[in-house]
C-alpha positions in Angstrom: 129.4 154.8 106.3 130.5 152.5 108.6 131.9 152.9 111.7 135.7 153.1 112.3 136.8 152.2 115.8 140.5 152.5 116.2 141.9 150.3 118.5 145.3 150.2 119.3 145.5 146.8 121.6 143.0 145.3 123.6 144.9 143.9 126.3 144.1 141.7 129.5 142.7 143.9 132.4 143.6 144.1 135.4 140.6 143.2 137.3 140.8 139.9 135.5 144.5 139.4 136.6 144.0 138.8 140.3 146.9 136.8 141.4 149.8 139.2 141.4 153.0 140.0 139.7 153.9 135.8 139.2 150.8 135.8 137.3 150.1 139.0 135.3 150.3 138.5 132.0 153.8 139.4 129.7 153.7 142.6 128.2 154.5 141.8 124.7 155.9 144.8 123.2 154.2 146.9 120.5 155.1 149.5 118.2 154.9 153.1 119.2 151.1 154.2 118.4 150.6 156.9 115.9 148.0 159.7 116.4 144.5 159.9 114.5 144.7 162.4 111.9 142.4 165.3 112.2 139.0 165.0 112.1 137.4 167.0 109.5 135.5 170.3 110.2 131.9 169.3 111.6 133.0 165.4 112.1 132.0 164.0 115.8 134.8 162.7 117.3 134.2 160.1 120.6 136.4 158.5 123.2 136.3 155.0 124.7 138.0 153.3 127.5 138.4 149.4 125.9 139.8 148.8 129.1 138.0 150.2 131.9 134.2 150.0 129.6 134.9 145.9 129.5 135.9 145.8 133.0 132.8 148.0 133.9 130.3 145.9 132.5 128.2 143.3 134.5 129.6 140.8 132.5 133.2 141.8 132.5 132.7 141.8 136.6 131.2 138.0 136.3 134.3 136.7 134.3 136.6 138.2 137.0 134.6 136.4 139.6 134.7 133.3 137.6 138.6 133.5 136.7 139.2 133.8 140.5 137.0 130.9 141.5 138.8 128.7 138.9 142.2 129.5 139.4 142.3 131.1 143.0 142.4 127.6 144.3 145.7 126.9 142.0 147.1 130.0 143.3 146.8 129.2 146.7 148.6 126.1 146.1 151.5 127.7 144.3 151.9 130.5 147.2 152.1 127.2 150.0 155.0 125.6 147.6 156.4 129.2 147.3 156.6 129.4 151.2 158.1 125.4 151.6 160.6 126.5 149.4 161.3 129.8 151.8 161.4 127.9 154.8 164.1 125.0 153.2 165.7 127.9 152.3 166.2 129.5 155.7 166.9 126.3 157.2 169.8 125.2 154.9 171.1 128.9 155.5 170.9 128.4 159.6 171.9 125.1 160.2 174.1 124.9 157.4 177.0 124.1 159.8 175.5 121.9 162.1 174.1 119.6 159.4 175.7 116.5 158.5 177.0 116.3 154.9 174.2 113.8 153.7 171.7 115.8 155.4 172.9 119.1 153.5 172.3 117.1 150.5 169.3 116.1 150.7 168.0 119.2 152.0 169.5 120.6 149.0 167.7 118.1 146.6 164.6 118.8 148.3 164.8 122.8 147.6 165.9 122.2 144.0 162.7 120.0 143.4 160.6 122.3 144.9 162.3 125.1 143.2 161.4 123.7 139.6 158.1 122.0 140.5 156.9 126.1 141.6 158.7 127.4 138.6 156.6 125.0 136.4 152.9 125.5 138.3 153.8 128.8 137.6 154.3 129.0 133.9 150.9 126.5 133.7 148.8 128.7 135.5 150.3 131.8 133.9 149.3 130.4 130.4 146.1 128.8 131.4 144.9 132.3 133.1 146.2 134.0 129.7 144.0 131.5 127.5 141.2 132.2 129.5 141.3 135.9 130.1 141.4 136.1 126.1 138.6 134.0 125.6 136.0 136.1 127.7 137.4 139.7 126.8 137.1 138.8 123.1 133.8 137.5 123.6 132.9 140.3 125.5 134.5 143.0 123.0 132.6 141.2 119.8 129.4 142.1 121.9 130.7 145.9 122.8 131.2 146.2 119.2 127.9 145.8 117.7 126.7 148.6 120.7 129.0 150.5 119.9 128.5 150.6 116.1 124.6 150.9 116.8 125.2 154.5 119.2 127.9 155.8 117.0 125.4 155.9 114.3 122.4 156.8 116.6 124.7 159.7 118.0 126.4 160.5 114.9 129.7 159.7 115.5 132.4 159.6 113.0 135.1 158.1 114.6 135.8 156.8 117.8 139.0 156.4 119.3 140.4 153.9 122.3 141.5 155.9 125.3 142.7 153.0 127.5 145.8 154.4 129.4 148.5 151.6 127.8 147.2 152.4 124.2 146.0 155.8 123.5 147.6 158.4 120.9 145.3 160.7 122.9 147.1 163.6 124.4 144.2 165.5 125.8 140.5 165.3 125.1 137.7 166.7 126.9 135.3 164.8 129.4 131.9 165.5 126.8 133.8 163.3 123.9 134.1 160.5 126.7 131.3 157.8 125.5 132.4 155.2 128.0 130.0 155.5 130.4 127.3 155.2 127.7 128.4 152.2 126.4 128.5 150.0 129.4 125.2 151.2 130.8 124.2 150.2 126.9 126.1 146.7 126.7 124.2 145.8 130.1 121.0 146.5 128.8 121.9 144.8 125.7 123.6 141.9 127.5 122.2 141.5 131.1 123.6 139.0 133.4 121.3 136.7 135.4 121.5 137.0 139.1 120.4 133.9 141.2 117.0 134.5 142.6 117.4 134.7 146.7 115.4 132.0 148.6 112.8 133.5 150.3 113.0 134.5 153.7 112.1 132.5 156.8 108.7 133.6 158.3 109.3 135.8 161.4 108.8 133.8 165.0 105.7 133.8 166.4 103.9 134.9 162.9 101.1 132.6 162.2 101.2 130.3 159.3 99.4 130.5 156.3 96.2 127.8 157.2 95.0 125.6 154.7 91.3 124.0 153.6 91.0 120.6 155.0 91.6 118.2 152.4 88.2 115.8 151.4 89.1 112.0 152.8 90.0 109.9 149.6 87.5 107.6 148.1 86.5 104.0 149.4 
């Protein structure tokens, strides 16, 4: 029989959402979960953290690193136009009477466009982190789920259940039903990441260098 592996939602985790509350993805409402029947006498019954066992994995911890690399720069942009628009706002608050009329204006132009150009490089980078986010945890969870269909059968499993926090009809279930842990340490054998190799280190000073043959004079 094949596996059933209930899954509620698999939603974007937060160690691939690193840029705060301006860019964590919408929480897009979902209907209220309803709990696994009972499992029938003599059925094994496992747990899995989606969440946390994706997150876990070496490769999960390599697409965080690469989200931040590719949009931490953009973020860092967006939080400079965020504090422009602070300061222009302070200063039209503090020198609002001492400004000259055209002055005033302008300064409120500026703020406006600044306002909507932040408001916009906001909702790109929002979307763009979104699209990619999706894009590695479903790759990642198409690989979990052939492990995971593999050691339910080695281990006997019957069901398993998702026991993320934002998704789980699980009430209470003990620590030994918990297959997380197995999973990741399976998906990174399964899956391993390369690491760059390390250049080798420099020869301590004052250690003699490896000596070579003299080489034979070339041909005349």
């Amino acid at each position: 029989m094949r596996l059933r592996l209930i899954v509620m939602t698999l939603t974007a985790l937060a160690l691939l959402s690193p840029y705060g509350a301006a860019q964590r993805l919408e929480e897009v409402p979902q209907a209220k979960p309803t709990p696994p029947p009972a499992p029938a006498a003599g059925l094994k019954v496992g747990l899995l953290d989606v969440q946390e066992a994706i997150g876990r994995t070496q490769e999960g911890q390599k697409a965080s690193e690469e989200l931040q690399a590719e949009f931490g720069p953009r973020q860092t942009q967006l939080q400079k136009l965020n504090q422009e628009i602070t300061n222009l706002e302070n200063q039209l608050r503090t020198q609002e009477r001492t400004l000259s009329e055209a002055a005033r204006l302008q300064l409120m132009r500026d703020l406006d466009r600044k306002r909507r150009a932040a408001q916009r490089d906001q909702e790109d980078l929002q979307a763009d982190v979104q699209e990619a986010q999706s894009d590695r945890i479903n790759n990642i969870w198409q690989k979990m789920q052939r492990v995971l269909d593999q050691y339910a059968r080695e281990k006997g499993y019957a069901i398993i259940i998702n026991s993320s926090p934002a998704n789980s009809p699980v009430i209470y279930a003990a620590p030994a039903v918990d297959v997380t842990e197995d999973i990741v340490r399976l998906f990174d054998q399964a899956y391993p990441v390369a690491t760059p190799k390390q250049p080798a280190p420099p020869a301590p000073a004052g250690q003699p260098q490896e000596k070579r043959p003299p080489q034979p004079p070339p041909p005349r």
